[in-house]
VMD Tcl script that builds the backbone (N, CA, C; Angstrom):
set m [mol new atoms 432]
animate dup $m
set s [atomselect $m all]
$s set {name element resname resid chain x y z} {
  {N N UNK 1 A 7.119 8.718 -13.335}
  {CA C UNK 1 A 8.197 8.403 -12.431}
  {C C UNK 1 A 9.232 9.509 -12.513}
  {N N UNK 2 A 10.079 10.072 -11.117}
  {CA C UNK 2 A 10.422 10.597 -11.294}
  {C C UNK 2 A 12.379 10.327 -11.653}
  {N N UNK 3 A 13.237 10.684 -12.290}
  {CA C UNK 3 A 14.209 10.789 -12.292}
  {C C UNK 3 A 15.423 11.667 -11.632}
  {N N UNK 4 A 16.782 11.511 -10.973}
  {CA C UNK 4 A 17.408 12.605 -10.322}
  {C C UNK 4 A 18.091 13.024 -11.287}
  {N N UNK 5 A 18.138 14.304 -12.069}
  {CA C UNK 5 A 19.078 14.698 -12.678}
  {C C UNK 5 A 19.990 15.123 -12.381}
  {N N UNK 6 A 20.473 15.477 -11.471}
  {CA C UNK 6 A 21.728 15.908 -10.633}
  {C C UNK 6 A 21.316 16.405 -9.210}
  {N N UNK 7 A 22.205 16.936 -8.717}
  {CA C UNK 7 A 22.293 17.464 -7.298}
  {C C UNK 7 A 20.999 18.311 -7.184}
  {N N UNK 8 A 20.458 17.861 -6.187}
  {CA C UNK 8 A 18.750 18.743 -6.018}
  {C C UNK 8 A 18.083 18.887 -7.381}
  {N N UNK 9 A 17.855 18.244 -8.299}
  {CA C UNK 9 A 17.284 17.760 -9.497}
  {C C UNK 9 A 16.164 17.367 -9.302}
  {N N UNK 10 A 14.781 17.183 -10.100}
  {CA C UNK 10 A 14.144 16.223 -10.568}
  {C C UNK 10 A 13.665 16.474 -11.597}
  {N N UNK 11 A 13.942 15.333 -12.791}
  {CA C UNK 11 A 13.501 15.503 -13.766}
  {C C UNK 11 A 12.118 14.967 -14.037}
  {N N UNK 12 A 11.117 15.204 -14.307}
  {CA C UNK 12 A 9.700 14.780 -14.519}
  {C C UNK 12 A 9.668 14.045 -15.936}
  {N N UNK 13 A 8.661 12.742 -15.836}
  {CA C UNK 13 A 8.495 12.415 -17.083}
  {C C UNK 13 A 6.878 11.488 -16.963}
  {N N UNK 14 A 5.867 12.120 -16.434}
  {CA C UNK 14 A 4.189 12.007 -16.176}
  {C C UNK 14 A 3.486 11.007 -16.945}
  {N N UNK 15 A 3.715 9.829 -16.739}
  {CA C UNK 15 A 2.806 9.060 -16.847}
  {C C UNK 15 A 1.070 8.932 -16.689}
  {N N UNK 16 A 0.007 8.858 -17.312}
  {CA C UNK 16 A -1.616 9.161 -16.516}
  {C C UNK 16 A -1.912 7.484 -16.359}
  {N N UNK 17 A -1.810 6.843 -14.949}
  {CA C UNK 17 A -2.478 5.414 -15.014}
  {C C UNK 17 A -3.553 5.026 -14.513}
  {N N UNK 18 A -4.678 6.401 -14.667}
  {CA C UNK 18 A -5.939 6.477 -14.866}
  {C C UNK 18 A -6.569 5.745 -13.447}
  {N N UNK 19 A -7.838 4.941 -13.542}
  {CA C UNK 19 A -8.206 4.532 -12.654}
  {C C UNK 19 A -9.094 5.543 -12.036}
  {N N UNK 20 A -10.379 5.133 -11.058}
  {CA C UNK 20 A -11.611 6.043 -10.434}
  {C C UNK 20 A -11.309 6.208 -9.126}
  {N N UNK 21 A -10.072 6.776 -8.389}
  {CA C UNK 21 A -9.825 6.783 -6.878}
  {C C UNK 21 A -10.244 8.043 -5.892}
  {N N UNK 22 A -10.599 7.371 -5.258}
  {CA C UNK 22 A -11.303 8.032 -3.975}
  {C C UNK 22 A -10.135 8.231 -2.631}
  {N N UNK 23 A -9.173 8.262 -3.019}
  {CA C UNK 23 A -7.449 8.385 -2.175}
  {C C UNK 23 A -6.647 8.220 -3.101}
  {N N UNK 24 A -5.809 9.010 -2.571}
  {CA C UNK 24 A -4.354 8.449 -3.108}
  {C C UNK 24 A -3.509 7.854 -3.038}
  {N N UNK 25 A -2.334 7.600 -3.746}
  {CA C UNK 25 A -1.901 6.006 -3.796}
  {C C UNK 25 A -0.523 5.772 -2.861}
  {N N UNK 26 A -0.869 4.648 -2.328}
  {CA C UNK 26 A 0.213 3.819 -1.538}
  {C C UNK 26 A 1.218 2.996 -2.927}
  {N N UNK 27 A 2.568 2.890 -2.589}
  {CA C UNK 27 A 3.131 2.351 -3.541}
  {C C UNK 27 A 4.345 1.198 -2.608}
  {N N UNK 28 A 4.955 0.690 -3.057}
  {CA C UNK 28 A 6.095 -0.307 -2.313}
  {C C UNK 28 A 6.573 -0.569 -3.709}
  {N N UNK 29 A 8.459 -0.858 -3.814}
  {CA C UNK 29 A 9.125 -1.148 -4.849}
  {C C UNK 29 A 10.328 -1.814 -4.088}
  {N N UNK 30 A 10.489 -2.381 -4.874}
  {CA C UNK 30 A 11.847 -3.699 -5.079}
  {C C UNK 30 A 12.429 -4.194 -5.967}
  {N N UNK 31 A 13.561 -4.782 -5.608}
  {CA C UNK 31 A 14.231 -5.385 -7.250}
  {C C UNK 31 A 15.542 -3.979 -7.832}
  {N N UNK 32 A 15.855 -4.475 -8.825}
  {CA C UNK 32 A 16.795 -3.792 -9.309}
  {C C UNK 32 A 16.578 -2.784 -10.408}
  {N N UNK 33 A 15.064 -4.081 -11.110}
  {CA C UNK 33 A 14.927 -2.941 -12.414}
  {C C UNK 33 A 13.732 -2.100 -11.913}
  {N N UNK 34 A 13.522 -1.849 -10.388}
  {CA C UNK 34 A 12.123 -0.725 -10.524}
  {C C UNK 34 A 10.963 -1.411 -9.970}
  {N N UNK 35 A 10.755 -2.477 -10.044}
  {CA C UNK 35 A 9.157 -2.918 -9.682}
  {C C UNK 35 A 8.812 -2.579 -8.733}
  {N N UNK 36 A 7.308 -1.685 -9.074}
  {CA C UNK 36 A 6.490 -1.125 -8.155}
  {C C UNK 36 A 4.597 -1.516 -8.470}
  {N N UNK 37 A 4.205 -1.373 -7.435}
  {CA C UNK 37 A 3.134 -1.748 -7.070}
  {C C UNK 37 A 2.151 -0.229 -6.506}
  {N N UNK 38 A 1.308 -0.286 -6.887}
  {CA C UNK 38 A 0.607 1.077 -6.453}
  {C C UNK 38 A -0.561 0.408 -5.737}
  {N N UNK 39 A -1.110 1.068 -4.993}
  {CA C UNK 39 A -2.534 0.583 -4.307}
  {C C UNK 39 A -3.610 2.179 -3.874}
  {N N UNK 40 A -4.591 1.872 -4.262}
  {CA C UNK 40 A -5.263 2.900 -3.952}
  {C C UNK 40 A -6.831 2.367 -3.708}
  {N N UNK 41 A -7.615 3.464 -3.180}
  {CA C UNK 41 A -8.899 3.177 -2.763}
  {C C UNK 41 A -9.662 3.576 -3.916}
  {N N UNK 42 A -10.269 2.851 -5.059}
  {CA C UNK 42 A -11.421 3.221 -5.991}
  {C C UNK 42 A -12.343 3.693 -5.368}
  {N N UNK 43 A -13.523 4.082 -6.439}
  {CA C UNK 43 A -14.670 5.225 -5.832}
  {C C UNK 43 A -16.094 3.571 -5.322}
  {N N UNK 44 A -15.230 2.207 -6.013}
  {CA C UNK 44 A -16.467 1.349 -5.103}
  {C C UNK 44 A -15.923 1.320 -4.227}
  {N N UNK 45 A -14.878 1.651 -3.546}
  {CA C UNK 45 A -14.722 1.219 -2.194}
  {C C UNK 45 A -13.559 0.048 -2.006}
  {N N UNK 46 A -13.462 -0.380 -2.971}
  {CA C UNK 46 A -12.632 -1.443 -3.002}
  {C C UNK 46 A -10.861 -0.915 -3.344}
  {N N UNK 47 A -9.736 -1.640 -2.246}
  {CA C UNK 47 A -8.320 -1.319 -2.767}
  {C C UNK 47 A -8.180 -2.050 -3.981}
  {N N UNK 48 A -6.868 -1.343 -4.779}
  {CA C UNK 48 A -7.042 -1.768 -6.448}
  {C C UNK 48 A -5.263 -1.316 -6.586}
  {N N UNK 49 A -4.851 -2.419 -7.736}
  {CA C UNK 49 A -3.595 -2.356 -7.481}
  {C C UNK 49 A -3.477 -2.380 -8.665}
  {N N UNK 50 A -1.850 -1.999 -9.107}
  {CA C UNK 50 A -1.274 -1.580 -10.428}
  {C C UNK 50 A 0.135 -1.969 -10.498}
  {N N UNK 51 A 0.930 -2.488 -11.273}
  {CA C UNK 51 A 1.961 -3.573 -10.859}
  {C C UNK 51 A 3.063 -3.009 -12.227}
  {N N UNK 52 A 4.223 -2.368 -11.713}
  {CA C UNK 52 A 5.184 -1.675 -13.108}
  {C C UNK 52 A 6.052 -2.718 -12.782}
  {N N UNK 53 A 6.707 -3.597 -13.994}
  {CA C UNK 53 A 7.584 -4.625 -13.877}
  {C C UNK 53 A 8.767 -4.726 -14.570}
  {N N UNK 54 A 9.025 -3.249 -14.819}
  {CA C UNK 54 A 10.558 -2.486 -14.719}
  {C C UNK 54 A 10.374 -1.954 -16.495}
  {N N UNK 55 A 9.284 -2.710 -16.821}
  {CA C UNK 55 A 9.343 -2.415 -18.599}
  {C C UNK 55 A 8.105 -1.654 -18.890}
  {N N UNK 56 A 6.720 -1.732 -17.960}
  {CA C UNK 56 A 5.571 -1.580 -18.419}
  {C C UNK 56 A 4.656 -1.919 -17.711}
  {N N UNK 57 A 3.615 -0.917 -17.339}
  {CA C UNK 57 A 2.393 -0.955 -16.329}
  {C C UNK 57 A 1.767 -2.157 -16.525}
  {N N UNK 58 A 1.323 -2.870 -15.677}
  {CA C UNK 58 A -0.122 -3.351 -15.953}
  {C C UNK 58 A -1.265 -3.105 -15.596}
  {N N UNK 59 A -2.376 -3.491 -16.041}
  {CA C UNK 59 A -3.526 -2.310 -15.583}
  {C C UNK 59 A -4.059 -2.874 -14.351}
  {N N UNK 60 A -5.360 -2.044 -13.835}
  {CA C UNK 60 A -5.843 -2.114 -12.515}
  {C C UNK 60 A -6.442 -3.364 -11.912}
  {N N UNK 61 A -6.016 -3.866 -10.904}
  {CA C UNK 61 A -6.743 -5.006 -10.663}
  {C C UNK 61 A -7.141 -4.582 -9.256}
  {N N UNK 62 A -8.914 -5.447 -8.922}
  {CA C UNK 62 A -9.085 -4.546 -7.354}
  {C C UNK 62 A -8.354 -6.364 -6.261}
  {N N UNK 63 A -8.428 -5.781 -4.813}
  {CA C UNK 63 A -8.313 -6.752 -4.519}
  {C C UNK 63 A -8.861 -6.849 -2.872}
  {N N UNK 64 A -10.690 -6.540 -3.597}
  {CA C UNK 64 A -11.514 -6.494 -2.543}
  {C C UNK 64 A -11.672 -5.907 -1.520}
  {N N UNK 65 A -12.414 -5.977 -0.955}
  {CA C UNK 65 A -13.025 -5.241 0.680}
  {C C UNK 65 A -13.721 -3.837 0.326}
  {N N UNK 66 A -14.014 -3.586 1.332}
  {CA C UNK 66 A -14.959 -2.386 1.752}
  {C C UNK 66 A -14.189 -1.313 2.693}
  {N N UNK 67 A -13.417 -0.084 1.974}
  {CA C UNK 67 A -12.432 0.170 3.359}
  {C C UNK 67 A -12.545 1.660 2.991}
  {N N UNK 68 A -12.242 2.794 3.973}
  {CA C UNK 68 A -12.062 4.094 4.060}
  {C C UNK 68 A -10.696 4.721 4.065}
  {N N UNK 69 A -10.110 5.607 3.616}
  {CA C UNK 69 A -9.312 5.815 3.570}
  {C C UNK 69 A -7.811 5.629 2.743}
  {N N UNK 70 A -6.737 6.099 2.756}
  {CA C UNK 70 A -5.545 5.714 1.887}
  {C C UNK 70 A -4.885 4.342 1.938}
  {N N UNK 71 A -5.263 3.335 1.852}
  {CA C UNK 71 A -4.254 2.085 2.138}
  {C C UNK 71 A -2.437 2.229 2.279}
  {N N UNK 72 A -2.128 1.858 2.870}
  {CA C UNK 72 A -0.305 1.630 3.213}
  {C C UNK 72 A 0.342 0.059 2.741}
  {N N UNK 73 A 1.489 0.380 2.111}
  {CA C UNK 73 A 2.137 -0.651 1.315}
  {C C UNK 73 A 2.784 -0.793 1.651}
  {N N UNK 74 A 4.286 -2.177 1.908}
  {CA C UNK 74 A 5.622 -1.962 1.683}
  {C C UNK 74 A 5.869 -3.231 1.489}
  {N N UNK 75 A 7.268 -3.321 0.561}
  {CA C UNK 75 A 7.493 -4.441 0.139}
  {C C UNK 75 A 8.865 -4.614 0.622}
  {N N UNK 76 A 9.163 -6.392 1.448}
  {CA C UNK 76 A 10.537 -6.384 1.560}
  {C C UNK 76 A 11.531 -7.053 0.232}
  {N N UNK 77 A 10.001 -7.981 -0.478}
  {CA C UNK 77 A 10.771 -8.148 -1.928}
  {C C UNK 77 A 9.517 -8.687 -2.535}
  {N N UNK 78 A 9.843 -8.922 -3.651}
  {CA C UNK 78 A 9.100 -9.581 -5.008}
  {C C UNK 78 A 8.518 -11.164 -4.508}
  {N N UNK 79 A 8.380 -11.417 -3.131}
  {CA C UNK 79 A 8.189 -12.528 -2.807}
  {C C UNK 79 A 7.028 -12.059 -1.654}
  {N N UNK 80 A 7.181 -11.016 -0.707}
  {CA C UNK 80 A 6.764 -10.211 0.359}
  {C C UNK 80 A 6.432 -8.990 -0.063}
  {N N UNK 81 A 4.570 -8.670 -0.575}
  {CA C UNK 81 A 3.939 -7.177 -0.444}
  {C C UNK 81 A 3.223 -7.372 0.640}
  {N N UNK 82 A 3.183 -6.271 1.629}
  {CA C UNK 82 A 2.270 -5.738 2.538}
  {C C UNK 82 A 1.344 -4.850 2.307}
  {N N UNK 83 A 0.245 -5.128 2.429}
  {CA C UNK 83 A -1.287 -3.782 2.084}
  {C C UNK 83 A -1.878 -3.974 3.321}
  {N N UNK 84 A -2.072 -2.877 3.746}
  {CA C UNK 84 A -3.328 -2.738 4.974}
  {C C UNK 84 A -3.796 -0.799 4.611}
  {N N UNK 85 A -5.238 -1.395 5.322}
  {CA C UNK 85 A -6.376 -0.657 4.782}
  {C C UNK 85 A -6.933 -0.645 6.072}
  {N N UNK 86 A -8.188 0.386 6.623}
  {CA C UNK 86 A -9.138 0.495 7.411}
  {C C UNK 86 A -10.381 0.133 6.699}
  {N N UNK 87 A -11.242 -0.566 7.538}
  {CA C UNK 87 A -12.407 -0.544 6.831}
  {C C UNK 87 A -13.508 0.201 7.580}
  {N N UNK 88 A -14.359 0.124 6.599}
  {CA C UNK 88 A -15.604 0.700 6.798}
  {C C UNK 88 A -15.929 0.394 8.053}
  {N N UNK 89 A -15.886 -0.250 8.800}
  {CA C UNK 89 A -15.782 -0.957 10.037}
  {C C UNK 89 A -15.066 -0.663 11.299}
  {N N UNK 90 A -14.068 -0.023 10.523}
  {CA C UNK 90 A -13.342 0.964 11.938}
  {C C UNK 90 A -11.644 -0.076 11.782}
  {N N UNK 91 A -12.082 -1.296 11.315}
  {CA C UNK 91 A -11.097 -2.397 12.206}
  {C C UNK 91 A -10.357 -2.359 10.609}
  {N N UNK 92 A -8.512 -2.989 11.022}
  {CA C UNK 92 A -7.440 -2.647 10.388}
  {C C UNK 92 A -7.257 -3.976 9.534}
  {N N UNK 93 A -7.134 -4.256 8.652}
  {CA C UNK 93 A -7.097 -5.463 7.897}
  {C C UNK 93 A -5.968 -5.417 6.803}
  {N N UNK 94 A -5.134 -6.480 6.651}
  {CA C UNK 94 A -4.064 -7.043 6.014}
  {C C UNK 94 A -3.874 -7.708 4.852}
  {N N UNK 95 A -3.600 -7.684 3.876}
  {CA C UNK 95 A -3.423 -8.397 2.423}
  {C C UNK 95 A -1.945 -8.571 2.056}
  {N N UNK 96 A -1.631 -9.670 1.883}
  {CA C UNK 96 A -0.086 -9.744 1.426}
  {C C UNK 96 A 0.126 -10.904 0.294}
  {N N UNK 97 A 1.280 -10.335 -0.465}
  {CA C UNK 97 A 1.502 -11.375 -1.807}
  {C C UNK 97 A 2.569 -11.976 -1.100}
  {N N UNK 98 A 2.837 -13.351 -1.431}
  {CA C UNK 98 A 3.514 -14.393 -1.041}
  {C C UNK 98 A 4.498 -14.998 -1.974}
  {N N UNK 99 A 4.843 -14.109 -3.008}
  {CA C UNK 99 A 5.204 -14.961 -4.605}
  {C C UNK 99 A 4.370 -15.268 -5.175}
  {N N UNK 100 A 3.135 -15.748 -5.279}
  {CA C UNK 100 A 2.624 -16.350 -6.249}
  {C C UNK 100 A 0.988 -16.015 -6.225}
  {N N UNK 101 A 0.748 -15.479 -5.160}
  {CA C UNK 101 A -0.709 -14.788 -4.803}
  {C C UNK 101 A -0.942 -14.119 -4.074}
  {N N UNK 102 A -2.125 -13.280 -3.925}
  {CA C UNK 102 A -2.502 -12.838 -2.769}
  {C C UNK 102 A -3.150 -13.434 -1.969}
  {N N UNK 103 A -2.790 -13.535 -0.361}
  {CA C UNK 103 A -3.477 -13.715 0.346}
  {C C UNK 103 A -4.972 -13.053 0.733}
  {N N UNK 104 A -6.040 -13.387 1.310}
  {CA C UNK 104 A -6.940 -13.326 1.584}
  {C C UNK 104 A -7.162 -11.824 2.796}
  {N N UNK 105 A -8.127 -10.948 2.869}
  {CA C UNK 105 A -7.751 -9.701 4.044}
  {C C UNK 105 A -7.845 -10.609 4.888}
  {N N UNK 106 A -7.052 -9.889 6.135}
  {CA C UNK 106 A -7.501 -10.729 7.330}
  {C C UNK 106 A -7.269 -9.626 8.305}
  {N N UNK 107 A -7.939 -9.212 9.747}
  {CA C UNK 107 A -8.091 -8.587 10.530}
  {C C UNK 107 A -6.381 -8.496 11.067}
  {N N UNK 108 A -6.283 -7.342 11.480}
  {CA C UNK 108 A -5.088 -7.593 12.235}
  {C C UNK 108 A -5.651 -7.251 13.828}
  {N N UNK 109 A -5.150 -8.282 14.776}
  {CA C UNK 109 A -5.254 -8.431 16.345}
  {C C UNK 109 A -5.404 -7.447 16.904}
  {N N UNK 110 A -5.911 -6.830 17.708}
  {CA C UNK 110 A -5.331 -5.813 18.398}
  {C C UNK 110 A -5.284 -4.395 18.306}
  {N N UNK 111 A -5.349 -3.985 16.677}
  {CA C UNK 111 A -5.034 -3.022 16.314}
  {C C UNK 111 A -6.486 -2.075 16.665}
  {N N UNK 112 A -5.960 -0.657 17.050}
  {CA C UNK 112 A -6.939 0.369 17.484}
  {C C UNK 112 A -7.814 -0.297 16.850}
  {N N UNK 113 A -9.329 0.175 16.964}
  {CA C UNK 113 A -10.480 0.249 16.200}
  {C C UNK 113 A -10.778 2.061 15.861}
  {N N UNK 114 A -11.197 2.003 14.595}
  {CA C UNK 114 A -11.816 3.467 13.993}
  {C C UNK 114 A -9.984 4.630 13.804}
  {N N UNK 115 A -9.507 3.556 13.729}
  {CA C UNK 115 A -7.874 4.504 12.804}
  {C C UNK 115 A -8.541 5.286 11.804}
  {N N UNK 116 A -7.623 6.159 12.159}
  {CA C UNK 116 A -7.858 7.309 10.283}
  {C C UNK 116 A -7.122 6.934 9.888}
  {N N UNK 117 A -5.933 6.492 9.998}
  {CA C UNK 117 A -4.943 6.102 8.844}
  {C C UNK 117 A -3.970 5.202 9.323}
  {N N UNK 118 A -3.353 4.530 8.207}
  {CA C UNK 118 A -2.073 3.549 8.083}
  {C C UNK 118 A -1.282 4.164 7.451}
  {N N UNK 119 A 0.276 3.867 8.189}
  {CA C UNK 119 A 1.367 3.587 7.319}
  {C C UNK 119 A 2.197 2.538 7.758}
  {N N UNK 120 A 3.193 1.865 7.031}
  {CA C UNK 120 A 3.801 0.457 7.282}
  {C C UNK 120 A 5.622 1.276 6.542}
  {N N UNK 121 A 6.186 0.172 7.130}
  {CA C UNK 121 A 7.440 0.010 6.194}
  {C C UNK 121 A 8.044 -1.496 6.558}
  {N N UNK 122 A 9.226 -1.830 5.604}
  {CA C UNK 122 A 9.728 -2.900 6.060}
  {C C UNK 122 A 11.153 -2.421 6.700}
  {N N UNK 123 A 11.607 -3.004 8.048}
  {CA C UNK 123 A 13.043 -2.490 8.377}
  {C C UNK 123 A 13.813 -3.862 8.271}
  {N N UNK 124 A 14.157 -4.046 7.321}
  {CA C UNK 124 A 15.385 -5.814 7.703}
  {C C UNK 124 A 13.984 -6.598 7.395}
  {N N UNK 125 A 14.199 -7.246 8.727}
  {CA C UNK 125 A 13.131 -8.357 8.683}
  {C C UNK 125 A 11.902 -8.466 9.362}
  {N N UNK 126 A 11.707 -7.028 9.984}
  {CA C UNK 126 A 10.578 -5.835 10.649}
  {C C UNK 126 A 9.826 -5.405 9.996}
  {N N UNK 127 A 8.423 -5.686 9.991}
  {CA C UNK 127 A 7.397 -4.801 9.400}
  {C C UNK 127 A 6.537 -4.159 10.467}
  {N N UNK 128 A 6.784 -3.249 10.150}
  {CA C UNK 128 A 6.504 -2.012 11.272}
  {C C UNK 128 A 4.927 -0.903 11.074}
  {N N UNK 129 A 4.181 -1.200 11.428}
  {CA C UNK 129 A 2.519 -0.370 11.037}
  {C C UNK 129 A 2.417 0.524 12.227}
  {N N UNK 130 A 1.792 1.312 11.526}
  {CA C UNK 130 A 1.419 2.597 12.078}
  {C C UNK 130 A -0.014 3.256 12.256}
  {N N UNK 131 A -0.874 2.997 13.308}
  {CA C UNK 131 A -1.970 3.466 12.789}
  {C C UNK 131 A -1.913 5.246 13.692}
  {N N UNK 132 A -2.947 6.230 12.868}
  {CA C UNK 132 A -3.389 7.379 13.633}
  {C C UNK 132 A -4.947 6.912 14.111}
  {N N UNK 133 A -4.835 6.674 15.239}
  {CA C UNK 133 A -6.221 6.407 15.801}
  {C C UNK 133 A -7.236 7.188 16.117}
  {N N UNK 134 A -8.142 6.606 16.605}
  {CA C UNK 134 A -9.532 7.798 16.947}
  {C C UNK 134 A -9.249 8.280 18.407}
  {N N UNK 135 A -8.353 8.162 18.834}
  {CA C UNK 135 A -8.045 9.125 19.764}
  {C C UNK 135 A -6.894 10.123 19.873}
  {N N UNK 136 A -6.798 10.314 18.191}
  {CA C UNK 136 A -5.788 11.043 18.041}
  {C C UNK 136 A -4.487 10.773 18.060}
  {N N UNK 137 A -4.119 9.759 18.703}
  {CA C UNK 137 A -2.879 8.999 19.171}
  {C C UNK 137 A -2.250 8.669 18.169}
  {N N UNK 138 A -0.803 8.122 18.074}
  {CA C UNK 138 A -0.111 6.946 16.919}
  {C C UNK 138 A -0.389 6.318 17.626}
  {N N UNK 139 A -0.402 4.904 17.310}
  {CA C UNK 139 A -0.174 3.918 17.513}
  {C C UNK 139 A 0.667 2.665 16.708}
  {N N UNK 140 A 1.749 2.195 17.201}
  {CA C UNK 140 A 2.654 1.300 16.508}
  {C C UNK 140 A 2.648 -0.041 16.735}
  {N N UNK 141 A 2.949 -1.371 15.714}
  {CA C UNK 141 A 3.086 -2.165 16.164}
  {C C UNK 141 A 4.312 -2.967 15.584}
  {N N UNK 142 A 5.074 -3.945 15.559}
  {CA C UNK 142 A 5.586 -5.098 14.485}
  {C C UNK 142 A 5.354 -6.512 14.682}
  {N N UNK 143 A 4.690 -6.324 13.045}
  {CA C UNK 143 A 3.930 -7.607 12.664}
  {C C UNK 143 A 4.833 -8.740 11.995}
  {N N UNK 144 A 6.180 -8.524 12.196}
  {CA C UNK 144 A 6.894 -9.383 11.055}
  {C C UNK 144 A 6.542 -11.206 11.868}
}
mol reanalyze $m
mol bondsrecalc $m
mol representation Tube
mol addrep $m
């Protein structure tokens, strides 16, 4: 994680939280003391998540599917994570923690088919996705 040490600063302090990924990692954080969530694509194919809870990592947990590419995160709090992923399939699919679990993937409506990529954020009470589609295009939506 990185630290600001002053004006145009960063101080480095490199953590290794290992793991077999085939992309790199989507993250979302909230809260006061830091909690962050990492998500990335392992080499089975499956997104896999990593959960810092302001004191100390916990290790990798996957949380299924079959998908290509970098997954996109964002969290509006410790009650609300957003993950979406492309799958192998072309089609855009959704995972979100609720407080107390994760929900199940589920297709999202509408969305291009055969995206190269996601990104999301939360604005207020807006969750806002982004796919780059197979026609080159953005494409935007909000799912809140």
């Amino acid at each position: 994680m990185a630290e600001e040490a002053g004006p145009h600063q960063v101080t480095t302090h490199w953590t290794p939280l290992g793991g077999a990924l085939r992309t790199g990692a989507a993250a979302a954080a909230w809260g006061t003391t830091g909690e962050t969530e990492v998500f990335a694509l392992h080499e089975d194919g499956q997104v896999w998540e990593r959960y810092w809870d302001g004191k100390s990592w916990h290790g990798w947990e996957s949380l299924g599917g079959g998908f290509t590419g970098q997954p996109a995160a964002a969290a509006r709090d410790a009650d609300r994570i957003d993950v979406f992923a492309i799958g192998v399939d072309g089609v855009l699919r959704h995972r979100r923690w609720d407080g107390k679990r994760w929900i199940d993937w589920r297709d999202v409506a509408g969305a291009p088919r055969g995206g190269r990529a996601v990104a999301c954020v939360w604005s207020g009470s807006r969750l806002d996705v982004f796919v780059w589609g197979a026609d080159s295009g953005l494409h935007y939506a909000d799912l809140a």
